[in-house]
Residue, then its C-alpha position, 0 to 999 in steps of 0.5 A: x185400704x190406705x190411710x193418710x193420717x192418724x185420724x183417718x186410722x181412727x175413724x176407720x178402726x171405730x167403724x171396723x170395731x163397731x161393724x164387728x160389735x165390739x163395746x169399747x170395754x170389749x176391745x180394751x180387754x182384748x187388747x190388754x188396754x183401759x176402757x178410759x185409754x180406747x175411749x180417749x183414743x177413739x174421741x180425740x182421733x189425730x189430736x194425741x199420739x198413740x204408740x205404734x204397739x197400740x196400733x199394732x194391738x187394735x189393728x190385729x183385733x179388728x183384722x187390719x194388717x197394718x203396715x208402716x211406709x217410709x219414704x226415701 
């Protein structure tokens, strides 16, 4: 699946994480994160920059293989 932009990551990783039935406190403590940082993460999807090593800790939770494309 390819994604165009960070909303559309977040969507897709908020649908991945509740299709495995993972409370937004559960994926925070999996991913060595605060609940209050997922929750924010999650509602403002596109509107607040994210750090990649965030990306990289949801993706491999939720069983994305992110990877990054750059163009020439």
């Amino acid at each position: 699946m390819k994604v165009e932009n960070i909303k559309e990551l977040v969507e897709k990783l908020i649908e991945r994480r509740k299709e495995l039935g993972i409370s937004q406190s559960d994926l925070a403590q999996l991913c060595n994160l605060s609940v209050n940082g997922i929750s924010k993460f999650e509602s403002n999807a596109g509107e607040r920059e994210v750090k990649l090593s965030t990306l990289f800790k949801l993706s491999e939770v939720l069983g994305f293989k992110l990877s990054l494309e750059f163009e020439q």
